[in-house]
mmCIF file of the protein (N, C-alpha, C, O) and its ligand, coordinates in Angstrom:
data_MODEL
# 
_entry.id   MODEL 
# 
loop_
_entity.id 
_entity.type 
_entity.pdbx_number_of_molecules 
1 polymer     1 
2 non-polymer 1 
# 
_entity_poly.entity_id                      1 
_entity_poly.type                           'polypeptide(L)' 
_entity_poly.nstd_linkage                   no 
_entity_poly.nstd_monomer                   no 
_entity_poly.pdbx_seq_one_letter_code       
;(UNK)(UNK)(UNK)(UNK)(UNK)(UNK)(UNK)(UNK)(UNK)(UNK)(UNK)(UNK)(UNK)(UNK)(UNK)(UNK)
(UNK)(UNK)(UNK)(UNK)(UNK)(UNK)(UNK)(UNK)(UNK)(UNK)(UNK)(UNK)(UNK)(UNK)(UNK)(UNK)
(UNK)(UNK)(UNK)(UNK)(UNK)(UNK)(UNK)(UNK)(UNK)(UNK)(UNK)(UNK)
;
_entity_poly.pdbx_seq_one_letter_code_can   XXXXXXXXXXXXXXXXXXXXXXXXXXXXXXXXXXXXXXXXXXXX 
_entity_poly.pdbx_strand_id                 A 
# 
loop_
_entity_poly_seq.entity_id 
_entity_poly_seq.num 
_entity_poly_seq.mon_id 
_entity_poly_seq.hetero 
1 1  UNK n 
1 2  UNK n 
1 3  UNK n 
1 4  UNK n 
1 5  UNK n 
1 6  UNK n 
1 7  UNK n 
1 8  UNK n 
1 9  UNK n 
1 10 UNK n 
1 11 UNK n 
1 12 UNK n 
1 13 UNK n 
1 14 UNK n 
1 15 UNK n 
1 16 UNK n 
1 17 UNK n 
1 18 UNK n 
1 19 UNK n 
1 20 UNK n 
1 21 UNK n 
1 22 UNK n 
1 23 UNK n 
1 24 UNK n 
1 25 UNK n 
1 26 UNK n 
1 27 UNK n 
1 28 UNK n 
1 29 UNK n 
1 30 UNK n 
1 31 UNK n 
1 32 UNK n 
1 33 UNK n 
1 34 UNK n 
1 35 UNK n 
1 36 UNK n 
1 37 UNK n 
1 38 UNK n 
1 39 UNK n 
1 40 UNK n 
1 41 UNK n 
1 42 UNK n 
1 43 UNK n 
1 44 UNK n 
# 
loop_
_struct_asym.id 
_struct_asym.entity_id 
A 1 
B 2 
# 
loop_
_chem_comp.id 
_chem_comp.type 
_chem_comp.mon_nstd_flag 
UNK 'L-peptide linking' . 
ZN  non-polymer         . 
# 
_pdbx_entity_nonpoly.entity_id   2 
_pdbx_entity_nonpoly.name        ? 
_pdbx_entity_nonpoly.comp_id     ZN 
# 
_pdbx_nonpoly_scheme.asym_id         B 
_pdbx_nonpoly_scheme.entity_id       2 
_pdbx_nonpoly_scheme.mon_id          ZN 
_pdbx_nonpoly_scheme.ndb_seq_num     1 
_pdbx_nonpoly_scheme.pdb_seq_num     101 
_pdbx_nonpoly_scheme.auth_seq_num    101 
_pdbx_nonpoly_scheme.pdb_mon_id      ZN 
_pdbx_nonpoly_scheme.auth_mon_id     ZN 
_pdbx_nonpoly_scheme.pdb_strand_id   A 
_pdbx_nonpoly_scheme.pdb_ins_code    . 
# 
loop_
_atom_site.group_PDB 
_atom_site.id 
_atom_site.type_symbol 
_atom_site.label_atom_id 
_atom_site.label_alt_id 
_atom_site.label_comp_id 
_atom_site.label_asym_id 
_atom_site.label_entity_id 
_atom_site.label_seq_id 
_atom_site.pdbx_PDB_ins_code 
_atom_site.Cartn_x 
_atom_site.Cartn_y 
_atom_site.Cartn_z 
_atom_site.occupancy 
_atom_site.B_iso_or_equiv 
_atom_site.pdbx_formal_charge 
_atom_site.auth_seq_id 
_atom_site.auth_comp_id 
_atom_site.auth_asym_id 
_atom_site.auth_atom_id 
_atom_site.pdbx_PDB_model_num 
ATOM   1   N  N  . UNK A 1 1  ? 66.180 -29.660 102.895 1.00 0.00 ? 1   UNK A N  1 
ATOM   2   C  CA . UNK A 1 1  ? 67.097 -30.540 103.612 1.00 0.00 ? 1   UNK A CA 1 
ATOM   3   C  C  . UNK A 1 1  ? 66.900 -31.984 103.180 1.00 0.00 ? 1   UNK A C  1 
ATOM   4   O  O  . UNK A 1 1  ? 65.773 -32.477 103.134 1.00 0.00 ? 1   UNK A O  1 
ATOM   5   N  N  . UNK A 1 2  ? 68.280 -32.831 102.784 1.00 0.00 ? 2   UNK A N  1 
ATOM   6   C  CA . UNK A 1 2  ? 67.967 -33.806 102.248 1.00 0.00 ? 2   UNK A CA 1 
ATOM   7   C  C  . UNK A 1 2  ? 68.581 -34.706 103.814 1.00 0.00 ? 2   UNK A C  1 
ATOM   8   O  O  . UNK A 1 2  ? 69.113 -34.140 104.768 1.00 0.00 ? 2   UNK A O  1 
ATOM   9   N  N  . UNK A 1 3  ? 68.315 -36.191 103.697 1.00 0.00 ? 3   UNK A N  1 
ATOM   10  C  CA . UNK A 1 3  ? 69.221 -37.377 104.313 1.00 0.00 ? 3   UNK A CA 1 
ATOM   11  C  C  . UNK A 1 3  ? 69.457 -37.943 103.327 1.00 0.00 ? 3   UNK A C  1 
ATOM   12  O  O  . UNK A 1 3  ? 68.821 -37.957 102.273 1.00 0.00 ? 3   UNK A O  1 
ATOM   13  N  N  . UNK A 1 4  ? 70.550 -38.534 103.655 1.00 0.00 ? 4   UNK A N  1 
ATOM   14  C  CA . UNK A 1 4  ? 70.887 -39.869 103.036 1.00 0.00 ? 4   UNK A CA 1 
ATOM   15  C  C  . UNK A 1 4  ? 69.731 -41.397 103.512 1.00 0.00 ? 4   UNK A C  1 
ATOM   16  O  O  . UNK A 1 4  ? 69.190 -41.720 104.569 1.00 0.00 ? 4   UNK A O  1 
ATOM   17  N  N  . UNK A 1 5  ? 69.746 -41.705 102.814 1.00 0.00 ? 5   UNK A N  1 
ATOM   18  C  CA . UNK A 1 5  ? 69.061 -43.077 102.665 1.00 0.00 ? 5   UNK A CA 1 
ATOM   19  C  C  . UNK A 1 5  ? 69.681 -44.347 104.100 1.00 0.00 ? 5   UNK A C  1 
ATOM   20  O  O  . UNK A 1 5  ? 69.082 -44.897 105.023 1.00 0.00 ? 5   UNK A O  1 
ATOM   21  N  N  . UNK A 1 6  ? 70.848 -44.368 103.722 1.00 0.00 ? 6   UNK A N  1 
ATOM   22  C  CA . UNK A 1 6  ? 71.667 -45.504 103.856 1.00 0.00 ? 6   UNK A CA 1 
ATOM   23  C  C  . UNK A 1 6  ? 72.021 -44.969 105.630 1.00 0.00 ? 6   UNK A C  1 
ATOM   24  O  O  . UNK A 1 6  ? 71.438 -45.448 106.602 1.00 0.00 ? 6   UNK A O  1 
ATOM   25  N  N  . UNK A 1 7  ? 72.732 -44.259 105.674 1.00 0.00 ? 7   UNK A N  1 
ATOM   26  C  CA . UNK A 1 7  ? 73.432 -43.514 107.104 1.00 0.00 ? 7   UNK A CA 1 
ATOM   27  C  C  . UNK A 1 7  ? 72.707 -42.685 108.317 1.00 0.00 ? 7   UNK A C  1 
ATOM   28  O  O  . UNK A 1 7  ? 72.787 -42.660 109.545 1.00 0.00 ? 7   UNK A O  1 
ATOM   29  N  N  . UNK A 1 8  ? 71.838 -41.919 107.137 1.00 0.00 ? 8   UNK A N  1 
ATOM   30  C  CA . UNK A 1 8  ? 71.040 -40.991 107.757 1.00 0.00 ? 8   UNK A CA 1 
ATOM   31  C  C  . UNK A 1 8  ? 71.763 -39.654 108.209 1.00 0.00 ? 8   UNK A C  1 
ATOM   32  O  O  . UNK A 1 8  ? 71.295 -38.963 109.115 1.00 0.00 ? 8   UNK A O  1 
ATOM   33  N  N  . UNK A 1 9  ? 72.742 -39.376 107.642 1.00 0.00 ? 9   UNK A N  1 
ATOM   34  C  CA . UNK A 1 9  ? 73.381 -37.923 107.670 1.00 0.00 ? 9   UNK A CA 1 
ATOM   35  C  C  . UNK A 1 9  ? 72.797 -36.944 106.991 1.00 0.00 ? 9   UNK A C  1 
ATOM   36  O  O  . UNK A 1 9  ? 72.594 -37.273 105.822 1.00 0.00 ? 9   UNK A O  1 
ATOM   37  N  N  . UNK A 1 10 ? 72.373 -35.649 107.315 1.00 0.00 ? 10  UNK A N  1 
ATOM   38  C  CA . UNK A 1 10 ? 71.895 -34.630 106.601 1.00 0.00 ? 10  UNK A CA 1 
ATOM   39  C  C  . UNK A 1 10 ? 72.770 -34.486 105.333 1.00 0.00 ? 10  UNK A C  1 
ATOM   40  O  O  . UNK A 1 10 ? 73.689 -35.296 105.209 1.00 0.00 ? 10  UNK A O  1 
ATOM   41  N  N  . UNK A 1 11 ? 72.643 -33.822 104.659 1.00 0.00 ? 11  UNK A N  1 
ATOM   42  C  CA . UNK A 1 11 ? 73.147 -33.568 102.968 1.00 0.00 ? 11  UNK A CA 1 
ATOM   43  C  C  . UNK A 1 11 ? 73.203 -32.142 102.830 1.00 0.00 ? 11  UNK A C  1 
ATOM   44  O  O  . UNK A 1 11 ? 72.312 -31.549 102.222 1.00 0.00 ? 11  UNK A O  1 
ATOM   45  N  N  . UNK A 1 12 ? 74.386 -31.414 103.452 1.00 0.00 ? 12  UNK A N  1 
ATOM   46  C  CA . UNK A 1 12 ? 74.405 -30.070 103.008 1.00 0.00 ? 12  UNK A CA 1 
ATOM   47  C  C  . UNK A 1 12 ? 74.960 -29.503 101.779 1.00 0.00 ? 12  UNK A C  1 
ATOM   48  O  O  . UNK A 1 12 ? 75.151 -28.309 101.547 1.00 0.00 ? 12  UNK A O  1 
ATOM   49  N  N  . UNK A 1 13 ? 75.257 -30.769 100.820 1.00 0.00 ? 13  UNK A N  1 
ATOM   50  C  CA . UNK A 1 13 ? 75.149 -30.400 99.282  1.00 0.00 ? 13  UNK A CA 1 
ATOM   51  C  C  . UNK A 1 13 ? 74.511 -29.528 98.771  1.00 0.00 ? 13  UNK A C  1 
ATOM   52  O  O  . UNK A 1 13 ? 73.712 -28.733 99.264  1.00 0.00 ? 13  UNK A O  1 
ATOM   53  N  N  . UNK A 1 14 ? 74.831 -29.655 97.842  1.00 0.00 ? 14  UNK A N  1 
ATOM   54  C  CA . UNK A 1 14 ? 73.631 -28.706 96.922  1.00 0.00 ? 14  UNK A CA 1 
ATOM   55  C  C  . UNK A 1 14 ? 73.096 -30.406 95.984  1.00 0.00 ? 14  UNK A C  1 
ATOM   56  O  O  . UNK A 1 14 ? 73.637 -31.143 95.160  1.00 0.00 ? 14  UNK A O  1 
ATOM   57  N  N  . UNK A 1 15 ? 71.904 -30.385 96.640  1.00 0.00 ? 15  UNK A N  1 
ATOM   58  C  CA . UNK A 1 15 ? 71.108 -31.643 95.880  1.00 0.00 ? 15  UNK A CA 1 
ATOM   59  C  C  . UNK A 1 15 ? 70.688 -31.651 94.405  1.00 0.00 ? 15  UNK A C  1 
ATOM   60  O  O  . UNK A 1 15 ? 70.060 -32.595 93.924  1.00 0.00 ? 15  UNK A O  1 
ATOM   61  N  N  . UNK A 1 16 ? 71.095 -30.446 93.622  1.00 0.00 ? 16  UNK A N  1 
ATOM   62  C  CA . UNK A 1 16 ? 70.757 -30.389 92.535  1.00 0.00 ? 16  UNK A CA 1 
ATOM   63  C  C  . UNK A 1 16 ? 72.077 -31.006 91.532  1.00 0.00 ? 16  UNK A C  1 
ATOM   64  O  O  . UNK A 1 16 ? 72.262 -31.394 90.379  1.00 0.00 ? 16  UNK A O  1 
ATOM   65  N  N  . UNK A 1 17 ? 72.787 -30.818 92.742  1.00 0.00 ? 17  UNK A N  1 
ATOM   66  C  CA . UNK A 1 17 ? 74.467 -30.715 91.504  1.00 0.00 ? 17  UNK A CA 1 
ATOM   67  C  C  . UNK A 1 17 ? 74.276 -32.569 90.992  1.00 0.00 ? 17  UNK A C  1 
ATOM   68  O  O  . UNK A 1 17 ? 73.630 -33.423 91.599  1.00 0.00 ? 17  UNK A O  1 
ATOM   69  N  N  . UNK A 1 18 ? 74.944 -32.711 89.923  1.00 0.00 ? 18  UNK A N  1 
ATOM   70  C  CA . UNK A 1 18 ? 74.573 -34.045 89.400  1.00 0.00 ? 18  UNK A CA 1 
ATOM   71  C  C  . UNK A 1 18 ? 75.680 -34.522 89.252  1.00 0.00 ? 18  UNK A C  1 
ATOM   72  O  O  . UNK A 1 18 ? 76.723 -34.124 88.734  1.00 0.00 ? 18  UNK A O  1 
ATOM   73  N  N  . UNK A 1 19 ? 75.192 -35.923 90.039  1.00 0.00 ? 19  UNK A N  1 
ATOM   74  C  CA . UNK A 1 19 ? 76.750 -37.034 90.867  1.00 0.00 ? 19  UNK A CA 1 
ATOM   75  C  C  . UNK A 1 19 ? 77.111 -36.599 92.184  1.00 0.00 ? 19  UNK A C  1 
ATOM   76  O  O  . UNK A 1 19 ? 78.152 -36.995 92.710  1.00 0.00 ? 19  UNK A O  1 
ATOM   77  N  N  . UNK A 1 20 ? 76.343 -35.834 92.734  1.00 0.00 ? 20  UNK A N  1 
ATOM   78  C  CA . UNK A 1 20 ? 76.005 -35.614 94.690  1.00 0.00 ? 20  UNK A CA 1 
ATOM   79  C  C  . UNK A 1 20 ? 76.088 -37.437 95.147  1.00 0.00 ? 20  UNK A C  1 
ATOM   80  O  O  . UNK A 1 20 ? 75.381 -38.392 94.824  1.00 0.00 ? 20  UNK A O  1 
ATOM   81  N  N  . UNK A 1 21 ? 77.030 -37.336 95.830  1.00 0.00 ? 21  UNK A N  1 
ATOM   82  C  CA . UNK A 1 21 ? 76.867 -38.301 96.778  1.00 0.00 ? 21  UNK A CA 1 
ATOM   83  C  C  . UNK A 1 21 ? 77.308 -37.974 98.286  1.00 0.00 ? 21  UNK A C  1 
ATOM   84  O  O  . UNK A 1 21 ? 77.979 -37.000 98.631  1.00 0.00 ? 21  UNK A O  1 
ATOM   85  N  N  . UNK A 1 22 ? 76.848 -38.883 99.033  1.00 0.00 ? 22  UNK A N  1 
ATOM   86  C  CA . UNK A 1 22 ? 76.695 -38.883 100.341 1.00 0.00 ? 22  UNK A CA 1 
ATOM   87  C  C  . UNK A 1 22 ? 78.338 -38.736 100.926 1.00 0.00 ? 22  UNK A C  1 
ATOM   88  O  O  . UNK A 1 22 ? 79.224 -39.585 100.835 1.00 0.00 ? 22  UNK A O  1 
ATOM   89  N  N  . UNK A 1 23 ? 78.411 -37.474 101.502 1.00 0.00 ? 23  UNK A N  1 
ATOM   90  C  CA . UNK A 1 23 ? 79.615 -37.725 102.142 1.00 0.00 ? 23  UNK A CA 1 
ATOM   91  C  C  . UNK A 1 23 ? 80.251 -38.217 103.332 1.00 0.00 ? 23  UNK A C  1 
ATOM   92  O  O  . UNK A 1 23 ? 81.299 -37.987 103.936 1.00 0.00 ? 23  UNK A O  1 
ATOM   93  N  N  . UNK A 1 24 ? 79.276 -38.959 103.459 1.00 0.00 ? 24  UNK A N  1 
ATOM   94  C  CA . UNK A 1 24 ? 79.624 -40.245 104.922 1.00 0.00 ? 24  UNK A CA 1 
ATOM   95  C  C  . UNK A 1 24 ? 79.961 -41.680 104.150 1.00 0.00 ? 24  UNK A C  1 
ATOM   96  O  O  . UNK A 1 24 ? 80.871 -42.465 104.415 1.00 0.00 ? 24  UNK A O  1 
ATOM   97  N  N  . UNK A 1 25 ? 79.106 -41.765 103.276 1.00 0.00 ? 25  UNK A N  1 
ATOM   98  C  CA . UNK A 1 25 ? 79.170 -43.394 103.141 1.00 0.00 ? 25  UNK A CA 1 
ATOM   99  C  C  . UNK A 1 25 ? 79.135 -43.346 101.785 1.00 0.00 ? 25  UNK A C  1 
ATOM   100 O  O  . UNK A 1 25 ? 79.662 -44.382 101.380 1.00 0.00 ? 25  UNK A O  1 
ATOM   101 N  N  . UNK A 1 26 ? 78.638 -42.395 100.518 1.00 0.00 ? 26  UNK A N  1 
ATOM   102 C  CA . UNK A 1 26 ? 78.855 -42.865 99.432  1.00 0.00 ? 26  UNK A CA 1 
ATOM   103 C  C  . UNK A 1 26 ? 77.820 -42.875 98.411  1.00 0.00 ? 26  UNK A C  1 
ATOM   104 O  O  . UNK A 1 26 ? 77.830 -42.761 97.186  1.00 0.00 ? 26  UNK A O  1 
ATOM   105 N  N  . UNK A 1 27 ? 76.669 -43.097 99.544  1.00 0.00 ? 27  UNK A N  1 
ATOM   106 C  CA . UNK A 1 27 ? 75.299 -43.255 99.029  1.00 0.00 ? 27  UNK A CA 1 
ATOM   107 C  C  . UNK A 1 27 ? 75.046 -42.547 98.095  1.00 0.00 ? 27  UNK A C  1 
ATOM   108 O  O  . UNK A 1 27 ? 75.810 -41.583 98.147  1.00 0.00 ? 27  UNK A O  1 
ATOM   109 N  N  . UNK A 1 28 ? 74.360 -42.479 97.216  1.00 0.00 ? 28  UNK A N  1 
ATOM   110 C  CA . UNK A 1 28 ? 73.260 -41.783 95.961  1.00 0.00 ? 28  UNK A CA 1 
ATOM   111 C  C  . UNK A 1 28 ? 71.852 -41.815 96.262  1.00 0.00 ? 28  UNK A C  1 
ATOM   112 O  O  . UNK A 1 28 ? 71.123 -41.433 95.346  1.00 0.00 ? 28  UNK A O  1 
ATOM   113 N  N  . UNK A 1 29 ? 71.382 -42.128 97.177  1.00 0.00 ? 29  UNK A N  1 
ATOM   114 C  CA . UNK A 1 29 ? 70.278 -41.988 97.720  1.00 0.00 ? 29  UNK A CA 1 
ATOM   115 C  C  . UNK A 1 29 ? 69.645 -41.791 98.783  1.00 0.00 ? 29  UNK A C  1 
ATOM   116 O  O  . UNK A 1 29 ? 69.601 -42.585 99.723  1.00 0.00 ? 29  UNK A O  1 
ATOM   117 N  N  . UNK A 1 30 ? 68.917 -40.357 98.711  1.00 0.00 ? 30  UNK A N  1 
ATOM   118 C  CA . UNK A 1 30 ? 68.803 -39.525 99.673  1.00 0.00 ? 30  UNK A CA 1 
ATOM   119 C  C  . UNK A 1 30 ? 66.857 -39.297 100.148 1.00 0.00 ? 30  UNK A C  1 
ATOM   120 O  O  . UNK A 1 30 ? 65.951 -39.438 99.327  1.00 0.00 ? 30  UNK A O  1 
ATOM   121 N  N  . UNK A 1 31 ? 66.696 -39.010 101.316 1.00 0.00 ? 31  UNK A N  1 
ATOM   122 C  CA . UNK A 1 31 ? 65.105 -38.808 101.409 1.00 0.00 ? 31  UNK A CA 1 
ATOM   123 C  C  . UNK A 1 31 ? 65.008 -37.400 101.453 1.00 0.00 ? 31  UNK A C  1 
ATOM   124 O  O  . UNK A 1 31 ? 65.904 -36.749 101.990 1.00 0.00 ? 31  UNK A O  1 
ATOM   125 N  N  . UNK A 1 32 ? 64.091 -36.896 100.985 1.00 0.00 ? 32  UNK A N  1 
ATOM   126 C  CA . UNK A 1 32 ? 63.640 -35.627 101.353 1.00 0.00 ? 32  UNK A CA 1 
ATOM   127 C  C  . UNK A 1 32 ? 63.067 -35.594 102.816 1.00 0.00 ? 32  UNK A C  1 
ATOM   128 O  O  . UNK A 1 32 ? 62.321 -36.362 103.422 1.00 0.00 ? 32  UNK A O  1 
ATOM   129 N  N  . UNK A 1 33 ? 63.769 -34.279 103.200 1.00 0.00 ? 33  UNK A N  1 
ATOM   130 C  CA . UNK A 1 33 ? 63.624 -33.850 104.363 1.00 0.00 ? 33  UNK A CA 1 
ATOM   131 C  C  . UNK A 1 33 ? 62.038 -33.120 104.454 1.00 0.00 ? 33  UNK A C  1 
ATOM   132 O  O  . UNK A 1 33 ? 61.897 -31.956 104.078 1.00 0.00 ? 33  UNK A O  1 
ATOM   133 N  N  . UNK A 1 34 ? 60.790 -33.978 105.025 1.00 0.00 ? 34  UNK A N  1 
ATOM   134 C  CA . UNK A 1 34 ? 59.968 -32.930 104.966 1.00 0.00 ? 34  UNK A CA 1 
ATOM   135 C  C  . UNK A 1 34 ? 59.161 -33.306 106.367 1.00 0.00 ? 34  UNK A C  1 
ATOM   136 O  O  . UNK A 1 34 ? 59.437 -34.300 107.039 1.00 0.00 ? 34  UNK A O  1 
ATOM   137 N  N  . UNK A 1 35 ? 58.057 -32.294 106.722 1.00 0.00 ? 35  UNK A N  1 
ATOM   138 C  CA . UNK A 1 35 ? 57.457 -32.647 107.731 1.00 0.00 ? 35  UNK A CA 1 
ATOM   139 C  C  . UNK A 1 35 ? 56.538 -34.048 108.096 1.00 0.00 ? 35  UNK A C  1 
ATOM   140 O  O  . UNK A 1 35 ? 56.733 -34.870 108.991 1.00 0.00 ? 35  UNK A O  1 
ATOM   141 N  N  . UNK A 1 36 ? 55.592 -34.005 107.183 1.00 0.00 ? 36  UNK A N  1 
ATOM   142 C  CA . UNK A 1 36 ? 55.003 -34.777 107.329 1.00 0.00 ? 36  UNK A CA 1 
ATOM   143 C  C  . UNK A 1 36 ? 55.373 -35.874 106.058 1.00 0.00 ? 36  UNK A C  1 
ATOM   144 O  O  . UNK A 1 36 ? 55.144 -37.044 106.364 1.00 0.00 ? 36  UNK A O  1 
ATOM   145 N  N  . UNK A 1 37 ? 55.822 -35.694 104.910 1.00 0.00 ? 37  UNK A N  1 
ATOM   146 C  CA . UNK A 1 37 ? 56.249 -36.312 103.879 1.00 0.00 ? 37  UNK A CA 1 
ATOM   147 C  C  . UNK A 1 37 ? 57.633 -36.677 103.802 1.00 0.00 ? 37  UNK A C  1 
ATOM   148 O  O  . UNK A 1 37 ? 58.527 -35.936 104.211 1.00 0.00 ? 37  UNK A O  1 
ATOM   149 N  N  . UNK A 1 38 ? 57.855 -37.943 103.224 1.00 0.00 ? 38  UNK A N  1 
ATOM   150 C  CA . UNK A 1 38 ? 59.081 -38.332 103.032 1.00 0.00 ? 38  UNK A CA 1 
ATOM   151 C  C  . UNK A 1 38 ? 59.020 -39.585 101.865 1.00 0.00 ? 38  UNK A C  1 
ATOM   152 O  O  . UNK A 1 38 ? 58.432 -40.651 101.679 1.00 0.00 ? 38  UNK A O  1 
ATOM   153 N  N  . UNK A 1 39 ? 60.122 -38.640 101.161 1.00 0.00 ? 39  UNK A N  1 
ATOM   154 C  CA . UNK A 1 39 ? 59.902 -38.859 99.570  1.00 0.00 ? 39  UNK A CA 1 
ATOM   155 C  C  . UNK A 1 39 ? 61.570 -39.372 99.683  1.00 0.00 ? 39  UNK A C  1 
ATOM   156 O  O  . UNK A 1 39 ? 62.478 -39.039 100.444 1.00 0.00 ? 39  UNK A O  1 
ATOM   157 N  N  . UNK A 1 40 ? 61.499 -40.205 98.702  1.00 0.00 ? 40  UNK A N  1 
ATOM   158 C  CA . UNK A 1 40 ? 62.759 -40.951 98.262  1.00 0.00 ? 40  UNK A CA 1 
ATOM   159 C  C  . UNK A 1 40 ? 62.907 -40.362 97.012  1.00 0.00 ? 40  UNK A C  1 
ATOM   160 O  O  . UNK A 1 40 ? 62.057 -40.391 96.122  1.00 0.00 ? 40  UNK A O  1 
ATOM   161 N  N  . UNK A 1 41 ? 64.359 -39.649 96.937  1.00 0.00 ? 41  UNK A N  1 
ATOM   162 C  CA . UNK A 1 41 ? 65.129 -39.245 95.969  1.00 0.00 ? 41  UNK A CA 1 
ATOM   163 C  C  . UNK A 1 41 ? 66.322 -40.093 95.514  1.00 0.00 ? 41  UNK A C  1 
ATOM   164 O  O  . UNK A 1 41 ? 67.313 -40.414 96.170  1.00 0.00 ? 41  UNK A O  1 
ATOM   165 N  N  . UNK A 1 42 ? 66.054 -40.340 94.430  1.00 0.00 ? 42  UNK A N  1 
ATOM   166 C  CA . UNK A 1 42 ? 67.457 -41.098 93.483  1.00 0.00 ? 42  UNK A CA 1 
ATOM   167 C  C  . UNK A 1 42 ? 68.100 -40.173 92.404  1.00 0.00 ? 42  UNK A C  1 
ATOM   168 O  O  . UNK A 1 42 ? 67.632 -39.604 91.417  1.00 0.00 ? 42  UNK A O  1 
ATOM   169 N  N  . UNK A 1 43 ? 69.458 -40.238 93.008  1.00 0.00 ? 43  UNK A N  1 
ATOM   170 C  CA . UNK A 1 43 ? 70.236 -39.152 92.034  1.00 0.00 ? 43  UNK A CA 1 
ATOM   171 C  C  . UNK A 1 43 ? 71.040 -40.317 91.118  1.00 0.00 ? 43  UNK A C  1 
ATOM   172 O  O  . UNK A 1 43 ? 71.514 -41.434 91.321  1.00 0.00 ? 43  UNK A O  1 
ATOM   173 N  N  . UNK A 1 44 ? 70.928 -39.525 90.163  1.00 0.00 ? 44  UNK A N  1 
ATOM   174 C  CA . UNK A 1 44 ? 71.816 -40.962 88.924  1.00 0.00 ? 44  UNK A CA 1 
ATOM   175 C  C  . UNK A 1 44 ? 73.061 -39.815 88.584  1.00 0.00 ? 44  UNK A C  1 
ATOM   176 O  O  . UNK A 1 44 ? 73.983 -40.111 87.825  1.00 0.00 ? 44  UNK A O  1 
HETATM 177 ZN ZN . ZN  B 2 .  ? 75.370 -41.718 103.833 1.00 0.00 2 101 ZN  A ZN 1 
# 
């Protein structure tokens, strides 16, 4: 499970596909969804 960065909407994309952007706001940058970790993902 990803978020977006910017909005904070979940990302039920497929995060692999390349040129995923956020379908609330646009964003390209998303956090990984994890428990205790949270990793910043940049999709180019
Ligand atoms: Zn967004």
């Amino acid at each position: 499970m990803y978020k977006c960065a910017v909005c904070r909407e979940p990302v039920r994309s497929n995060i692999n596909t390349v040129g995923i952007q956020c379908e609330h706001c646009g964003s390209k940058i998303f956090y990984k969804e994890r428990p205790n970790v949270k990793k910043v993902l940049k999709v180019r």
